[in-house]
MDTraj code that builds the backbone (N, CA, C; nanometers):
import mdtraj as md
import numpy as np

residues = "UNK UNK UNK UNK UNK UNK UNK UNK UNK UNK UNK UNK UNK UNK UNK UNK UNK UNK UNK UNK UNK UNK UNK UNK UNK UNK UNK UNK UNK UNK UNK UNK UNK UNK UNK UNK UNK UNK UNK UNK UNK UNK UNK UNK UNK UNK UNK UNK UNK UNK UNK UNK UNK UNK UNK UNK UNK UNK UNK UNK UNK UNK UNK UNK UNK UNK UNK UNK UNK UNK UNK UNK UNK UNK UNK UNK UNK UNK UNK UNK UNK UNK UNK UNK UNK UNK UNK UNK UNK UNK UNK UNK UNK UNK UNK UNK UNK UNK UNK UNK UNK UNK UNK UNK UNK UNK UNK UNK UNK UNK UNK UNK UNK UNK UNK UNK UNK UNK UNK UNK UNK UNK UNK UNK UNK UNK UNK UNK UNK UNK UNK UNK UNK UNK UNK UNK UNK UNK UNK UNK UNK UNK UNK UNK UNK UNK UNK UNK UNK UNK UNK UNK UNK UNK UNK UNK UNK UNK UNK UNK UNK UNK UNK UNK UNK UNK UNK UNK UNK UNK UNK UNK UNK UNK UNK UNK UNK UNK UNK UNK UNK UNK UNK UNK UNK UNK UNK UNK UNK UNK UNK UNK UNK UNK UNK UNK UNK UNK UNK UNK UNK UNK UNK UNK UNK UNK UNK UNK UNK UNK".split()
xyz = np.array([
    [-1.2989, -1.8849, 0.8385],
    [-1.1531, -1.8724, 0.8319],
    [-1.1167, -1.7270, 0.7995],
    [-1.0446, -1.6336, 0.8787],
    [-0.9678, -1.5511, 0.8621],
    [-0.8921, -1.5289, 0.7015],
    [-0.9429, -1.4004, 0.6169],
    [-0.8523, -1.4033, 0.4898],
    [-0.7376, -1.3149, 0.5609],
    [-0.6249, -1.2862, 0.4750],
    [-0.5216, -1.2492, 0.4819],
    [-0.5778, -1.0404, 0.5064],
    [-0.6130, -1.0441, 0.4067],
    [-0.6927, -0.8707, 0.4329],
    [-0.7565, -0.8604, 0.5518],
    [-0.8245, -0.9737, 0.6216],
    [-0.8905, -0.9664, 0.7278],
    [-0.8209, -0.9450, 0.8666],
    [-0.7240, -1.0237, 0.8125],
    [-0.6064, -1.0116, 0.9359],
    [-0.4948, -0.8621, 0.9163],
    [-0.4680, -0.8126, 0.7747],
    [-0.3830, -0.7173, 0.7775],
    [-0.4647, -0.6100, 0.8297],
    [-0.6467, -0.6071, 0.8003],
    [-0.6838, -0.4906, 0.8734],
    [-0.7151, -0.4399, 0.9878],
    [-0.7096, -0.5859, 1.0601],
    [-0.6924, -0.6038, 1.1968],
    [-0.5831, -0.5497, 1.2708],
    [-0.4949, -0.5509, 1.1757],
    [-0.3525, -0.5144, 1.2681],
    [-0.3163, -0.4160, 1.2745],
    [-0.3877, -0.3135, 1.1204],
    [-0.3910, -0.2259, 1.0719],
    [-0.4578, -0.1108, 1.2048],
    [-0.5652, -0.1731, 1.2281],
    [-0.6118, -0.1036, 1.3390],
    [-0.5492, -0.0972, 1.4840],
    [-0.5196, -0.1733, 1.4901],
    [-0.4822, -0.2030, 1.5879],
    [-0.3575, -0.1209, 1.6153],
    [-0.2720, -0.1076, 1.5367],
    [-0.1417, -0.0621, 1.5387],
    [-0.1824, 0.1593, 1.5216],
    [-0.2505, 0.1450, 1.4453],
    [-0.2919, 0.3288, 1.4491],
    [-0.3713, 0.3307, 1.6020],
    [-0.4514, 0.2410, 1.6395],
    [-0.4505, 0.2843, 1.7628],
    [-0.3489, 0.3274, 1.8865],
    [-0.2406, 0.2289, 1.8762],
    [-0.1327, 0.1927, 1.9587],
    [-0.0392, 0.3270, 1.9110],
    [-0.0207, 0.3818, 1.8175],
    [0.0258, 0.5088, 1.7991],
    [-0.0273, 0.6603, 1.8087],
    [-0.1638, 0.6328, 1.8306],
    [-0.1644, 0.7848, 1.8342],
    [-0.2368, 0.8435, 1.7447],
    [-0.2971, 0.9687, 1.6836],
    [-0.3498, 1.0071, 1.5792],
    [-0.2510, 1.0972, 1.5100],
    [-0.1404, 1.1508, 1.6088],
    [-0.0357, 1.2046, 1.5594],
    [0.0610, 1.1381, 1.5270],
    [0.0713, 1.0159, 1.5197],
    [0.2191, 0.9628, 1.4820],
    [0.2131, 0.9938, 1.3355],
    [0.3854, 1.0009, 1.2600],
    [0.3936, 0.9632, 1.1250],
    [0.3709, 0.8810, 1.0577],
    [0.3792, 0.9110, 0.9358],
    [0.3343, 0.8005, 0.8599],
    [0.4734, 0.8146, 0.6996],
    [0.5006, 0.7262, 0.6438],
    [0.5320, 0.7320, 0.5117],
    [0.4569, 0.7632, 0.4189],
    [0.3571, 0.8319, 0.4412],
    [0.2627, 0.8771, 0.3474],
    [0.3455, 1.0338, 0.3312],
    [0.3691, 1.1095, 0.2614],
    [0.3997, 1.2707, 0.2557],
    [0.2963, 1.3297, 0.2986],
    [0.3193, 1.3837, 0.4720],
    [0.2118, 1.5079, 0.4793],
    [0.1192, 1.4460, 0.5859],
    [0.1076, 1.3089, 0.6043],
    [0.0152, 1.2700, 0.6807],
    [0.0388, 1.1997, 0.7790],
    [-0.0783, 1.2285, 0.8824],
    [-0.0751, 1.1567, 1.0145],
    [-0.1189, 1.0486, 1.0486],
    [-0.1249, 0.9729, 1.1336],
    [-0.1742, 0.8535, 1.1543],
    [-0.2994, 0.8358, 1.1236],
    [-0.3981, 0.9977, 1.1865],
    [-0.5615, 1.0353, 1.1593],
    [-0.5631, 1.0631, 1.0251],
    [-0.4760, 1.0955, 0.9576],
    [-0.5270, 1.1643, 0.7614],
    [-0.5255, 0.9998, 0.7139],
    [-0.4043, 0.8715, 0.7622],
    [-0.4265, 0.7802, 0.6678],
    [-0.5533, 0.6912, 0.7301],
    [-0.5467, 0.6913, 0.8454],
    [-0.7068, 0.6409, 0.8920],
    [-0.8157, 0.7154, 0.8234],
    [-0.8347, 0.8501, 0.7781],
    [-0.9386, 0.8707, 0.7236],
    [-0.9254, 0.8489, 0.6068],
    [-0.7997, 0.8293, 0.5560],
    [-0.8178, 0.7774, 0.3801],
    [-0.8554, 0.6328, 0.3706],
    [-0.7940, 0.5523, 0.4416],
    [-0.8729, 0.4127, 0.4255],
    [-1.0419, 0.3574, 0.4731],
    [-1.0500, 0.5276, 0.5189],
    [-1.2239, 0.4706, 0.5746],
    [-1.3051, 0.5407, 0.4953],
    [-1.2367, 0.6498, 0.4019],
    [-1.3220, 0.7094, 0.2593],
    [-1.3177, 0.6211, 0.1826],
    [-1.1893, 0.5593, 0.1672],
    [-1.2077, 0.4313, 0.0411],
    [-1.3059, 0.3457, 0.0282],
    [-1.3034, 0.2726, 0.1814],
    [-1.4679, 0.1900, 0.1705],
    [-1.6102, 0.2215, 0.1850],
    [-1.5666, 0.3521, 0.2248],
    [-1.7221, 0.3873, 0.3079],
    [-1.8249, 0.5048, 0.1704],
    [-1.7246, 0.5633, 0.1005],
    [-1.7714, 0.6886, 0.0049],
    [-1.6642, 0.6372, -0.1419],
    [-1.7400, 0.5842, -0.1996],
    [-1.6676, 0.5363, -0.3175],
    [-1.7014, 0.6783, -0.4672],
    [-1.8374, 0.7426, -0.3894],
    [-1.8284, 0.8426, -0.4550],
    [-1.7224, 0.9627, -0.4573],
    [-1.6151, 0.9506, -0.3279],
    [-1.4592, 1.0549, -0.3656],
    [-1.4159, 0.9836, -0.3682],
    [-1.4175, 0.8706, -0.2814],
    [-1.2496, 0.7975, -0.3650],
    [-1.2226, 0.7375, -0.4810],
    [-1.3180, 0.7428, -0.5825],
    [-1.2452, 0.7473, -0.7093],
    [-1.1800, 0.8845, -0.7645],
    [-1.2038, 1.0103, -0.6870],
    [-1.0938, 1.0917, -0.6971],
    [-0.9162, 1.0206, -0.7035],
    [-0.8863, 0.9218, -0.6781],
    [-0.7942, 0.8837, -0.6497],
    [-0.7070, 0.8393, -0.8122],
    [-0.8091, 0.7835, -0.8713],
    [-0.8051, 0.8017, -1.0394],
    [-0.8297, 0.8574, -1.1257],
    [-0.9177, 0.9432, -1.0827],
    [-0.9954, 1.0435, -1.1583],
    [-0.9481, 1.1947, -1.1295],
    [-0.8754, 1.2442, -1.1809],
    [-0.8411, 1.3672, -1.1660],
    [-0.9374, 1.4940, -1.1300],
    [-1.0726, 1.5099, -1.1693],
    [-1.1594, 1.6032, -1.2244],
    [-1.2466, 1.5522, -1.0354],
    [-1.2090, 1.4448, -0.9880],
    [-1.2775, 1.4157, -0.8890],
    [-1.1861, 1.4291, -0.7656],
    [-1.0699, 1.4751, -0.7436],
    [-0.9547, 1.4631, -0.6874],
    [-1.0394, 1.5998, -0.6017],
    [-1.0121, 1.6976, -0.5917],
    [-1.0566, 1.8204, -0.5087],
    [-1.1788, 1.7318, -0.4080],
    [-1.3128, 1.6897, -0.4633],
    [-1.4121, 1.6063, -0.3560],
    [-1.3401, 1.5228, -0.2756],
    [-1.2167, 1.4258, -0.3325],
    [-1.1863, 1.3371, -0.2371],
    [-1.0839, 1.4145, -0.1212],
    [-1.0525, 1.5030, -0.1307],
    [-0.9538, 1.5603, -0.0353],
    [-1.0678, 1.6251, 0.0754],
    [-1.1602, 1.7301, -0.0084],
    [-1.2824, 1.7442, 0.0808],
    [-1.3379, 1.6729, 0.1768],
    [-1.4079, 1.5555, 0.1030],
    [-1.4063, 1.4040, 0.1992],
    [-1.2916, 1.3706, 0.2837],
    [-1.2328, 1.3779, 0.2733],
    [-1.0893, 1.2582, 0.3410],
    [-1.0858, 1.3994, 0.4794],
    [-1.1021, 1.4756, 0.4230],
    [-1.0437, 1.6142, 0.5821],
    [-1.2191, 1.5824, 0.6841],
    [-1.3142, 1.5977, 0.5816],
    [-1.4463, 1.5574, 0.7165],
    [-1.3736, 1.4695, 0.7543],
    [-1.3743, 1.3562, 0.7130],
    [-1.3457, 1.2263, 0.8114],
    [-1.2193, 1.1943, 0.8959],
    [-1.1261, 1.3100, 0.8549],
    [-1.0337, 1.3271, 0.9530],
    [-1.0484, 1.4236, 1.0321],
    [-1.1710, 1.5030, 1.0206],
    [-1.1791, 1.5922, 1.1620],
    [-1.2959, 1.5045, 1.2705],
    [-1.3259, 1.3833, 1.2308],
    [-1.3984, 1.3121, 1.2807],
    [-1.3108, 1.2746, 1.4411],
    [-1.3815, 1.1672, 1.5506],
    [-1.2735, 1.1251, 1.6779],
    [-1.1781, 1.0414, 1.5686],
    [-1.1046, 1.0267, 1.6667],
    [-0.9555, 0.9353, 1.6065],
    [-1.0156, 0.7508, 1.6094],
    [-1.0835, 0.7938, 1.7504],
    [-1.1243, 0.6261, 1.8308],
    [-1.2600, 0.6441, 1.6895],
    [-1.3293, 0.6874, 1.6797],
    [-1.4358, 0.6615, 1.5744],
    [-1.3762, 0.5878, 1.3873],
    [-1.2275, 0.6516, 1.3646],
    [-1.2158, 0.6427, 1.2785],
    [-1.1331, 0.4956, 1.2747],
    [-1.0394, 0.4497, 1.3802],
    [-1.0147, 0.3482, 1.3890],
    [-1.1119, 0.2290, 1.4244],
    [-1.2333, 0.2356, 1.4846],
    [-1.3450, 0.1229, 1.4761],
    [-1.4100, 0.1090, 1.3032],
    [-1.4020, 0.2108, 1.3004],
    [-1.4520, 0.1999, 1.0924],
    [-1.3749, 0.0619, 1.0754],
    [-1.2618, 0.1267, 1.1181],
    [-1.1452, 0.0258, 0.9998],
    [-1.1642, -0.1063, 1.0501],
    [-1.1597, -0.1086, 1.1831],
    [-1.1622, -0.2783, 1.2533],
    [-1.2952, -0.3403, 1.2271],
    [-1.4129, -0.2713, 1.1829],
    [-1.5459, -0.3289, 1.1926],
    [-1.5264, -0.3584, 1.0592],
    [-1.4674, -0.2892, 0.9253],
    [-1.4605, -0.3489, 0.8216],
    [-1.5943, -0.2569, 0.7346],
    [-1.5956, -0.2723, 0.6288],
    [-1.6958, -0.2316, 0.5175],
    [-1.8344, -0.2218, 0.5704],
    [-1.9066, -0.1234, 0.5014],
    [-2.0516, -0.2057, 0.5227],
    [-2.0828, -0.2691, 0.4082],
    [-2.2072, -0.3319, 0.4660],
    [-2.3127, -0.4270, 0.3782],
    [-2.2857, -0.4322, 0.2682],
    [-2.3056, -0.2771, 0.2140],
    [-2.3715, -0.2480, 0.1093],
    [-2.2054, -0.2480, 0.0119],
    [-2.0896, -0.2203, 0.0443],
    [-1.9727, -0.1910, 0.0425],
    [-1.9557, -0.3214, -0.1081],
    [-1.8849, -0.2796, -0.1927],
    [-1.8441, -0.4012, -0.2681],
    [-1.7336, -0.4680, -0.1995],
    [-1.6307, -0.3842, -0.0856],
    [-1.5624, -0.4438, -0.0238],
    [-1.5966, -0.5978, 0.0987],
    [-1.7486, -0.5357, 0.1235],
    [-1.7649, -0.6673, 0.1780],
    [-1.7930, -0.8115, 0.1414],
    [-1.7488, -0.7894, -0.0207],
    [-1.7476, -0.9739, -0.0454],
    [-1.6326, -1.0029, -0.0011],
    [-1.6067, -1.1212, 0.0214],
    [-1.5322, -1.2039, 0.0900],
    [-1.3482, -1.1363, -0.0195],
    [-1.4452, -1.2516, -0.1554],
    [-1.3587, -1.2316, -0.2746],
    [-1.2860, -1.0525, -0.3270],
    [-1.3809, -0.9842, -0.3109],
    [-1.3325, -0.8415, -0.3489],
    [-1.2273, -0.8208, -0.2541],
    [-1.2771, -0.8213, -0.0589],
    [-1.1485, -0.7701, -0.0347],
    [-1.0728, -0.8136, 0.0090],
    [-1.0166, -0.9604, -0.0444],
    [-0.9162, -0.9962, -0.0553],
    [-0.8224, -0.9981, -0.1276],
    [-0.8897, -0.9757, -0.2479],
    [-0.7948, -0.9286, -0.3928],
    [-0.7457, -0.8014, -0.3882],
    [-0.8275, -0.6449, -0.2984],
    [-0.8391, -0.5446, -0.3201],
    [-0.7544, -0.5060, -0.2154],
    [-0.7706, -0.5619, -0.0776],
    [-0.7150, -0.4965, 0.0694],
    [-0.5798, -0.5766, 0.0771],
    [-0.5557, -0.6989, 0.1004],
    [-0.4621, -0.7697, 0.1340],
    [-0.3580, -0.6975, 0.0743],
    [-0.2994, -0.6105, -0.0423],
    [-0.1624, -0.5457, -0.0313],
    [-0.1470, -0.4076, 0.0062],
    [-0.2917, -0.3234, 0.0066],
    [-0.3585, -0.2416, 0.0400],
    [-0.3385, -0.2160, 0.2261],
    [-0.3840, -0.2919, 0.2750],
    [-0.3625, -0.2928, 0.3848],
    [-0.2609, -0.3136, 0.4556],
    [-0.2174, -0.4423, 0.3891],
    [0.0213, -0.4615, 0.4272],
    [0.0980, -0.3351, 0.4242],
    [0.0402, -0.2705, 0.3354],
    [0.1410, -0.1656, 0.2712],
    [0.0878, -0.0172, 0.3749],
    [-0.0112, -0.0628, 0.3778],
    [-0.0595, 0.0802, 0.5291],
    [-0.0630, 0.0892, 0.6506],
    [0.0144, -0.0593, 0.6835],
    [0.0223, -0.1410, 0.8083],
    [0.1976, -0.1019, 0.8243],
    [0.2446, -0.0828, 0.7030],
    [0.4019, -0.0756, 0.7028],
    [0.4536, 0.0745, 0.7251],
    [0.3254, 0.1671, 0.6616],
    [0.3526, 0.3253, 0.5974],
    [0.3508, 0.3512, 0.7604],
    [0.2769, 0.3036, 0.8533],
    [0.3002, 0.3572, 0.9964],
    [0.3978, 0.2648, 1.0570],
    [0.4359, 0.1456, 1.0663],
    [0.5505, 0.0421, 1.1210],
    [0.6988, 0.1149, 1.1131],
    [0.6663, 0.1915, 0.9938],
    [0.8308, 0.2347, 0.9586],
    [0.8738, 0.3807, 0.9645],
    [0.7389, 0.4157, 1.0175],
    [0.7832, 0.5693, 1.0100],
    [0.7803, 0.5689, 1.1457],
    [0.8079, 0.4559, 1.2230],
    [0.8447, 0.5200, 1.3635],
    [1.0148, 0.4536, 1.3942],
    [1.0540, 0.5660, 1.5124],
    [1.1950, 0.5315, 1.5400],
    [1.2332, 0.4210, 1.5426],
    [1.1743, 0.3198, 1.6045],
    [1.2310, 0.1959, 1.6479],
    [1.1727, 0.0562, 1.5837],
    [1.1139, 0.0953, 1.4735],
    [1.1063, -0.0013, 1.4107],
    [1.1727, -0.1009, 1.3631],
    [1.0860, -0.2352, 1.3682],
    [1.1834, -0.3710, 1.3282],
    [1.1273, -0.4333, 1.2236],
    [1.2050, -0.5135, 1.1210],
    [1.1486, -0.6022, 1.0033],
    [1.0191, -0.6571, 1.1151],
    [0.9496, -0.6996, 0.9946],
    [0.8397, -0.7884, 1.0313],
    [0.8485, -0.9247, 0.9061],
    [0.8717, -1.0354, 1.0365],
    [0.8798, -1.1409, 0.9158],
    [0.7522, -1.1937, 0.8621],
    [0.7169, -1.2403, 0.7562],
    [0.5672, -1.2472, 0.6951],
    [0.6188, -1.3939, 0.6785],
    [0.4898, -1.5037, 0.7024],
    [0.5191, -1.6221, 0.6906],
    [0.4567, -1.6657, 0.5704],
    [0.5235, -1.7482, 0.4808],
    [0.5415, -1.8300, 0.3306],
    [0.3947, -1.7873, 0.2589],
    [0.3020, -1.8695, 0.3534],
    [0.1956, -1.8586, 0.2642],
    [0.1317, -1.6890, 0.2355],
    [0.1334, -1.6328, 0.3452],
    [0.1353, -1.4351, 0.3097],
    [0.2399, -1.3701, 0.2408],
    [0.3174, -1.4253, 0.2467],
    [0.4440, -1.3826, 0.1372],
    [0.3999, -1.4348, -0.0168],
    [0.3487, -1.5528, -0.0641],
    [0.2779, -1.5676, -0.1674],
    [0.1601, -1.4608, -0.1853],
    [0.0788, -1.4691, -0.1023],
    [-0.0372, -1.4091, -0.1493],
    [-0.0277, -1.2768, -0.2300],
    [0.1102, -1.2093, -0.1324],
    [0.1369, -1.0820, -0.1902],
    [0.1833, -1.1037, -0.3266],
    [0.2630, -1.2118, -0.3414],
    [0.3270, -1.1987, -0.4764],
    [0.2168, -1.2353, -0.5716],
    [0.1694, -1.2749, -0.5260],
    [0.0253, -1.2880, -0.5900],
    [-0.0452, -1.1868, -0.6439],
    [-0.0148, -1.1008, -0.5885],
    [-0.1051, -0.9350, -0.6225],
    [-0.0398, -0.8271, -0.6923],
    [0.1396, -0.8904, -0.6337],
    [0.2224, -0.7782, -0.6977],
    [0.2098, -0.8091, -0.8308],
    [0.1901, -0.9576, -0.9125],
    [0.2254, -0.9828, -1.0694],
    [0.1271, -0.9770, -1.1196],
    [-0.0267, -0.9893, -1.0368],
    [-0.1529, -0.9397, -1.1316],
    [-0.1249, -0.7515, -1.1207],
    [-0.0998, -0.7354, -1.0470],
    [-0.0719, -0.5371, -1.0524],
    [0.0517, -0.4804, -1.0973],
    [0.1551, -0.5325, -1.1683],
    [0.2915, -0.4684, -1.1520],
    [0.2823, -0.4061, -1.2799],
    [0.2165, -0.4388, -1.4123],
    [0.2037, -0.3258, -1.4720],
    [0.1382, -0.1901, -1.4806],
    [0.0536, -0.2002, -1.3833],
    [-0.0710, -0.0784, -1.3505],
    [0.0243, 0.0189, -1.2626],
    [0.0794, -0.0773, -1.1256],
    [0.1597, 0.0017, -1.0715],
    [0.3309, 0.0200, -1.0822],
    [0.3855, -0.0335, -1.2159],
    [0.5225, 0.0465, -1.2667],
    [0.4568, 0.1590, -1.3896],
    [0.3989, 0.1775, -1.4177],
    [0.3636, 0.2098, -1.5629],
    [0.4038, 0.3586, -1.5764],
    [0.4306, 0.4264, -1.4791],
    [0.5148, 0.5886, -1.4869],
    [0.6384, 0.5185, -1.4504],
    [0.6966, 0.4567, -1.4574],
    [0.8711, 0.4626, -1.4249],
    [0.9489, 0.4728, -1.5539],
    [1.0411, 0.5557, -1.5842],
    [1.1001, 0.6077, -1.6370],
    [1.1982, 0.4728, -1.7338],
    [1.1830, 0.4018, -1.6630],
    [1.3181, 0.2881, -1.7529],
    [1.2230, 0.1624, -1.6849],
    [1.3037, 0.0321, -1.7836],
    [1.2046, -0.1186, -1.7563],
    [1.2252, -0.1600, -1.6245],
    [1.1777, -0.2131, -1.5365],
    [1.1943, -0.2289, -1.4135],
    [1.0835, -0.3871, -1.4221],
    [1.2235, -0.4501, -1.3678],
    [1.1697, -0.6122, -1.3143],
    [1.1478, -0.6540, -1.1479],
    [1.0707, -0.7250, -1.1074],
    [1.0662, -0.7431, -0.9946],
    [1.0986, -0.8867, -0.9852],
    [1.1940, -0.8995, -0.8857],
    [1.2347, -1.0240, -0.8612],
    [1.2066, -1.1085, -0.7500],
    [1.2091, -1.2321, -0.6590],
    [1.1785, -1.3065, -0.5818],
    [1.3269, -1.3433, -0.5526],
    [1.3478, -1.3536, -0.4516],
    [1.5255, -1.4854, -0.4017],
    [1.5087, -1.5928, -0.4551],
    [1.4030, -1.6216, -0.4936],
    [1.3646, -1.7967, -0.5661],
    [1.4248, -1.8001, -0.7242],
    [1.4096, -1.6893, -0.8211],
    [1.4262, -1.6566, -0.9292],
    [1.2874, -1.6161, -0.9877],
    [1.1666, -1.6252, -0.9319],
    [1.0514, -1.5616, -0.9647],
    [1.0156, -1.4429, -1.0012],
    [1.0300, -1.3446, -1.1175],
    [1.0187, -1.2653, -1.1361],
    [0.8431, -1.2253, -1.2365],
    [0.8654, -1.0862, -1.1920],
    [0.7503, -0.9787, -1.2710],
    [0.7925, -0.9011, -1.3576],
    [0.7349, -0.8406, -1.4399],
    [0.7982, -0.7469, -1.5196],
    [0.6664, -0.5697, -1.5050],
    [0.7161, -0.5293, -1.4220],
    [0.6627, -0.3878, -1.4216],
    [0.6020, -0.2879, -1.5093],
    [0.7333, -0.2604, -1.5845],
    [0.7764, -0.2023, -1.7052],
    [0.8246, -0.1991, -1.8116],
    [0.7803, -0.2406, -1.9221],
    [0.9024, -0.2745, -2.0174],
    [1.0308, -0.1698, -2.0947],
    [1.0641, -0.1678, -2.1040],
    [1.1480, -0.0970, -2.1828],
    [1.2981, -0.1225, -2.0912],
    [1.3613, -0.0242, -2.1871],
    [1.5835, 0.0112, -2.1599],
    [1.5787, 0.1329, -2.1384],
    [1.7153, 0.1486, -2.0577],
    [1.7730, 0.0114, -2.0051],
    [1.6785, -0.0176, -1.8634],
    [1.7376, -0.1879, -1.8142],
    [1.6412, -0.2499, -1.7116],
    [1.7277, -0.2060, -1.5829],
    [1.5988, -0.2048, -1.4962],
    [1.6738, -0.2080, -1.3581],
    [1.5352, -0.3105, -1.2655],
    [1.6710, -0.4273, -1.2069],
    [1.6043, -0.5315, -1.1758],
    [1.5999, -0.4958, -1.0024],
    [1.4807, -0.5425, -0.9513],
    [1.4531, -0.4896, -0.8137],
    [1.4256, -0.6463, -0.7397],
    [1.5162, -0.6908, -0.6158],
    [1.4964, -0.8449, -0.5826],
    [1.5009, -0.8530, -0.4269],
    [1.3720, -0.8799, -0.3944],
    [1.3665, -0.8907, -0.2097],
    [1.2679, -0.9655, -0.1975],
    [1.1942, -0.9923, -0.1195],
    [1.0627, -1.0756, -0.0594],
    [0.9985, -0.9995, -0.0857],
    [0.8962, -1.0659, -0.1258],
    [0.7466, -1.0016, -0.1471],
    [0.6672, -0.8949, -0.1264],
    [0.7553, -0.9447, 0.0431],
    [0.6534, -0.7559, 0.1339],
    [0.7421, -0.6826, 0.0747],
    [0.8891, -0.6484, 0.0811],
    [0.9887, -0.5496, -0.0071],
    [0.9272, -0.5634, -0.1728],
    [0.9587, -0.5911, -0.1924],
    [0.8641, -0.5889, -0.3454],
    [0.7756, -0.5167, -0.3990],
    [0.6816, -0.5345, -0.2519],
    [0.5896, -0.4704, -0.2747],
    [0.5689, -0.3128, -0.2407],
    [0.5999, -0.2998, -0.1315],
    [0.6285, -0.2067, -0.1152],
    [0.6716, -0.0660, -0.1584],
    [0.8320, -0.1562, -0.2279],
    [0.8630, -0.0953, -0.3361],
    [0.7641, -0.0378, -0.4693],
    [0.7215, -0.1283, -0.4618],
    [0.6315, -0.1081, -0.6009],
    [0.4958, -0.0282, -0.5977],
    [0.4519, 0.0158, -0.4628],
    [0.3433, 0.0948, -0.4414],
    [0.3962, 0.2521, -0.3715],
    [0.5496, 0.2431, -0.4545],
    [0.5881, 0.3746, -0.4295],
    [0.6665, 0.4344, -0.2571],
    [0.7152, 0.3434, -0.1943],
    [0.7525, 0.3292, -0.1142],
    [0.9411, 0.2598, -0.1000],
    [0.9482, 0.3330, -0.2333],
    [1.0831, 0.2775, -0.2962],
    [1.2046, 0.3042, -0.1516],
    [1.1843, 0.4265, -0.0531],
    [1.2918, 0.4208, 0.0521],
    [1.2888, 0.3283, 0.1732],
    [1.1610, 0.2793, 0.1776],
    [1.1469, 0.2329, 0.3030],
    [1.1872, 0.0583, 0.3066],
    [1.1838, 0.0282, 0.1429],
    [1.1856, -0.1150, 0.0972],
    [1.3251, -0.1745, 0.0813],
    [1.3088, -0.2970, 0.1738],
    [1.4913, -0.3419, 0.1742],
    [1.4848, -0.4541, 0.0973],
    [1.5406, -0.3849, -0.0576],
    [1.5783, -0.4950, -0.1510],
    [1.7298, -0.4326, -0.2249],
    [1.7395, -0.5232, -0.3336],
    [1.8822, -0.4505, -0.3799],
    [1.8557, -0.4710, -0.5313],
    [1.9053, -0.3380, -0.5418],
    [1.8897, -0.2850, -0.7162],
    [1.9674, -0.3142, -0.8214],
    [1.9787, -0.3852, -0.9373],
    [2.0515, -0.4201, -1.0210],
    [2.0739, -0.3272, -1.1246],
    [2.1366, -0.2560, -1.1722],
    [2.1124, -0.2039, -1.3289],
    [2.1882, -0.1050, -1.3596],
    [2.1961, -0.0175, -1.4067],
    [2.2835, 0.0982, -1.4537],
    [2.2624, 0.2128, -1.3728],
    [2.3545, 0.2843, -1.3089],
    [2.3394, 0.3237, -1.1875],
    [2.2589, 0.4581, -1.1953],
    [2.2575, 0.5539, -1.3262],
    [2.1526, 0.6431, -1.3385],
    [2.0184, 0.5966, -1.3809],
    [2.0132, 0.4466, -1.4334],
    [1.8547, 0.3981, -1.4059],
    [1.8208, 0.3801, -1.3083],
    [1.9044, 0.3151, -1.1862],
    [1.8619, 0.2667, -1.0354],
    [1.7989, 0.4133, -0.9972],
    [1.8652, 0.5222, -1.0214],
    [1.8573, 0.6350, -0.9661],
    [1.6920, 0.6565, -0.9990],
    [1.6680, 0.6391, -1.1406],
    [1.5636, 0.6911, -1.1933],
    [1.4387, 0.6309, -1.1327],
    [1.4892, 0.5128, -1.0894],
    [1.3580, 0.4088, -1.0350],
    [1.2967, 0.4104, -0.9085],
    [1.4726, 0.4748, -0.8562],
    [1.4427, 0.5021, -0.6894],
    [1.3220, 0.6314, -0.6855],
    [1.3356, 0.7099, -0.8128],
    [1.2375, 0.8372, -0.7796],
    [1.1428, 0.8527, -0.8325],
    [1.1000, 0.7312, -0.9217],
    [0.9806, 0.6763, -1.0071],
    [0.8500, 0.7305, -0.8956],
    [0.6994, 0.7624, -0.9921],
    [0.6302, 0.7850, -0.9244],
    [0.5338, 0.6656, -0.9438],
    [0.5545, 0.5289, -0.8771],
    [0.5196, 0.4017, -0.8429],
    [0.4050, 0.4012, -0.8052],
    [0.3245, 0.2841, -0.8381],
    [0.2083, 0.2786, -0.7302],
    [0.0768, 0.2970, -0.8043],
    [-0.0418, 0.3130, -0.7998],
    [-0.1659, 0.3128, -0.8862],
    [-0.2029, 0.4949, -0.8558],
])
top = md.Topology()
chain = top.add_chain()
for i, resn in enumerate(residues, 1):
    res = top.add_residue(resn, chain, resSeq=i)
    for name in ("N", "CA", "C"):
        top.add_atom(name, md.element.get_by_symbol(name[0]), res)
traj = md.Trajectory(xyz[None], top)
């Protein structure tokens, strides 16, 4: 059976192919080829991409991430569709589904939306859980620089709590918006903001995300 990561990285590929190595991306700075080579350092060289947390390791992972983006484009998109290797902790079943599935939505979207003619994509019930699933085990890791308390909400009344503190600014859309939002992608995400209007402000420019 197909997991949900299995299928977002499928599409994932699929869709950087269908654009180009030059198309944009919602990433700042990068091309379709820089975020293809960042998601194929992540699984493939875990020795830079913990640059990604690690400050003192940050210079190697940029090093890394430019080889593998001066790599072919078609080489770097089969990485992604063939998936991890072996040896990869990503290739347990369990790891990357916990690890990729919002990971991959959210890099499936950073190119969906940075092109002109983009349209919502509706996500059906049970993938709309899964995410929310990931956003409330992660929403304190990824609010934890925002400036004021920030709640995440569901249309159901299901909420997360990000951030704690005052004053609050409550953030309420579907899941994929949610999420989105919450991995720092605060412009591209269509939800609607509750709260005091120089906190909304503050949240909109929060530096979100892990």
């Amino acid at each position: 059976m197909s997991t949900h990561a299995k299928r977002e990285r499928l599409l994932l590929a699929d869709l950087l192919e269908a654009v180009g190595p030059d198309a944009p991306t919602l990433c700042d700075g990068w091309t379709a080829r820089d975020l293809a080579a960042h998601v194929v350092v992540r699984e493939r060289r875990p020795d830079a991409a913990a640059g990604v947390l690690v400050g003192a390791l940050r210079d190697r992972l940029e090093r890394v991430q430019a080889e593998f983006a001066a790599k072919p484009y078609e080489e770097l998109v089969r990485l992604i569709r063939s998936g991890p290797p072996r040896m990869s902790p990503f290739s347990i079943k369990q790891v990357d589904e916990g690890a990729n599935t919002a990971e991959f939505y959210v890099h499936t979207e950073d190119v969906r939306r940075a092109q002109p003619d983009w349209t919502p994509r509706e996500l059906d019930p049970v993938f709309a859980d899964a995410l929310w699933a990931r956003l409330e085990k992660g929403a304190r890791l990824a609010g934890r620089r925002c400036p004021v308390g920030l709640v995440m909400r569901r249309p159901n009344g299901q909420t997360a709590v990000a951030r704690r503190g005052a004053p609050v600014v409550t953030v309420t859309g579907e899941p994929g918006e949610l999420v989105l939002f919450l991995y720092g992608r605060q412009a591209a995400a269509r939800v609607e903001l509750d709260g005091d209007k120089d906190a909304v402000a503050r949240a909109l420019e929060a530096e979100l995300g892990v």
